[in-house]
N, C-alpha and C positions, 0 to 999 in steps of 0.2 A: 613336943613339937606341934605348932600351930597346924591348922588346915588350910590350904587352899581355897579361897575363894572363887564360887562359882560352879559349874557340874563337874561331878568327876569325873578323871578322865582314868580310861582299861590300865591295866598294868603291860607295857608291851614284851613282858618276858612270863604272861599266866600261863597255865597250865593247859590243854585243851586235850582231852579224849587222854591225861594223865603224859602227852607229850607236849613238848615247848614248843612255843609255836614260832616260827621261820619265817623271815623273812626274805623276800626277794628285791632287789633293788634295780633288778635288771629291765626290761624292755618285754612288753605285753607284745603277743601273738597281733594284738592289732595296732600295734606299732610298730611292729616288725613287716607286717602286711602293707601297711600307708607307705614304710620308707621303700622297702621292695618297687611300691610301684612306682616310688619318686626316679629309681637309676632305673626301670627297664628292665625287660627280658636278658635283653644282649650283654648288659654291665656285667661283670663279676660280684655276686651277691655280694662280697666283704665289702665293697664300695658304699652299700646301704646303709654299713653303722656307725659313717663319719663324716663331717659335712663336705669336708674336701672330695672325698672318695664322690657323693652324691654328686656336687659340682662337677669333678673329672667326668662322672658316667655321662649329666645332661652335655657334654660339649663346653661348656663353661670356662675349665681349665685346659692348659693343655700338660704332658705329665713332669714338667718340668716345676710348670708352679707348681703341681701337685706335692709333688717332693721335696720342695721348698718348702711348703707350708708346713708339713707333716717333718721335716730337720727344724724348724722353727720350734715345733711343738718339744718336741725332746729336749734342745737346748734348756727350754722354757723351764720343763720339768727337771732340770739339772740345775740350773743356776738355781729357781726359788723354789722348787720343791713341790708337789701335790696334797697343800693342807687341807684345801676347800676341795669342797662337793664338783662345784663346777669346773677343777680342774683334774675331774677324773677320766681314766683314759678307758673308752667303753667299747676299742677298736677290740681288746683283748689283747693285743699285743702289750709284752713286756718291755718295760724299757728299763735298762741298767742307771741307777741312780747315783751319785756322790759317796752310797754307802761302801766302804771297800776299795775307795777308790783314792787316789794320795790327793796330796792337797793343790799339788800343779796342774793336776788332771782337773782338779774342780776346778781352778782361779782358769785357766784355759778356755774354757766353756762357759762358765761363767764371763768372762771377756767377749767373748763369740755370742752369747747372747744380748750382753750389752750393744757391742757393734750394731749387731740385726736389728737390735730393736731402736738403736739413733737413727740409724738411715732410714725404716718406715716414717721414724720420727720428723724424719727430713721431708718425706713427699707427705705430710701434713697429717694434723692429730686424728682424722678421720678415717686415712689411709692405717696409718699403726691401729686404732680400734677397732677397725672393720676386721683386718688381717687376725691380731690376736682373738677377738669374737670366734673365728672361723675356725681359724686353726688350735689355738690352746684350749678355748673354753667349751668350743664344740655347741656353737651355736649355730644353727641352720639360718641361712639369711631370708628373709619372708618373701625374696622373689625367685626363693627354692620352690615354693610351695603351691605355686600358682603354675596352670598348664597353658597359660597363654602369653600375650604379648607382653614384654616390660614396661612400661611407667619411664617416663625420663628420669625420674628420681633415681628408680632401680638400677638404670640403665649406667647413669652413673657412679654408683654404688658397687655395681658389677666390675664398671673400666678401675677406678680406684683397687678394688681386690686384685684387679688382674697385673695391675702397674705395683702393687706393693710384693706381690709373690715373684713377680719377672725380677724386681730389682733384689730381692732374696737369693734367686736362684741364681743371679749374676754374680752377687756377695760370697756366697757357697760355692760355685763352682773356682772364684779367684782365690778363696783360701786351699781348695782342696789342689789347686794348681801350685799354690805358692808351697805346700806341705811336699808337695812330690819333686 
C-alpha cells in the first residue's frame, strides 16, 4: 500500500492514556454562551440552538412562522432524509423518519414537501433559499448576529423570510383544515 503524500496525519481512533479517544460533535460552552446571549434572558434557553427559535426569541418571527419553519424542516427530513452533516437536527428533538413507516405515509409527506417547497418556489428562488437555509440546514442569517440596526439588504432578506414562512404557515394550516 502506497503512502500518502505529504505530513501525516494522527490516527483519529489512537489510543490515549490506553483509552479511545472521543469525540464530540456538539456545541462548545462558548458557543453555547454567544447563542444564549443572541435570544436574551427572557427567551426560553431551547430557543438558542436553532436559528428559527433565535429569530422567534429576537421578535423577528412570530410563532406561527415559527412553526412553519420548524413542519418545513420535518417534512424536509422525511421526504429526502438526513445524509449530510448540514442537515442535522442539533435542536435534540427526535423526529420520526420513513423508517417503519408504510409507503403512503411516505409518498403523503413526501407530496407535502414537494407542495411547500413549489410554493416558496413561487415567491422566488431567494425566498425558498433563504427559508430552507434557515429552517432545514440550520443556518443563522448574518443579520442574527449583529446588535444593531439592519442594512436595507438584511432588511429585505428579513421581509422575504417572513413572507416565505407566513405563506408556509397559510399552506399548513389549509391542509391541516382540509385533513379534519
Amino acid at each position: 500500500m502506497a503512502r500518502r503524500r505529504g505530513r501525516p496525519r494522527k490516527d483519529p481512533f489512537r489510543k490515549v492514556d490506553r483509552r479511545a479517544v472521543t469525540r464530540f460533535y456538539g456545541p462548545t460552552e462558548e458557543q453555547r454562551a454567544r447563542r444564549l446571549a443572541l435570544v436574551g434572558a427572557q427567551a426560553p434557553q431551547e430557543w438558542a440552538e436553532y436559528p428559527l427559535g433565535v429569530l422567534r426569541a429576537r421578535g423577528y418571527l412570530c410563532e406561527e412562522q415559527h412553526d412553519a419553519g420548524c413542519h418545513f424542516a420535518w417534512l424536509f427530513r422525511v421526504a429526502i432524509g438526513s445524509e449530510g452533516v448540514s442537515a442535522v437536527n442539533l435542536t435534540g428533538r427526535v423526529f420520526d423518519g420513513p423508517e417503519g413507516r408504510s409507503e403512503a405515509w411516505s409518498a403523503a409527506h413526501a407530496e407535502g414537501y414537494q407542495a411547500a417547497r413549489d410554493l416558496l418556489q413561487a415567491h422566488g428562488r431567494r425566498t425558498r433559499r433563504l427559508v430552507e437555509d434557515v429552517s432545514v440546514y440550520q443556518r443563522l442569517p448574518r443579520f442574527c448576529l449583529q446588535q444593531c440596526f439592519l442594512t436595507e439588504a438584511e432588511g429585505r432578506a428579513l421581509r422575504r423570510l417572513q413572507a416565505g414562512l407566513s405563506a408556509l404557515a397559510e399552506l399548513f394550516s389549509e391542509s391541516v383544515r382540509r385533513a379534519a
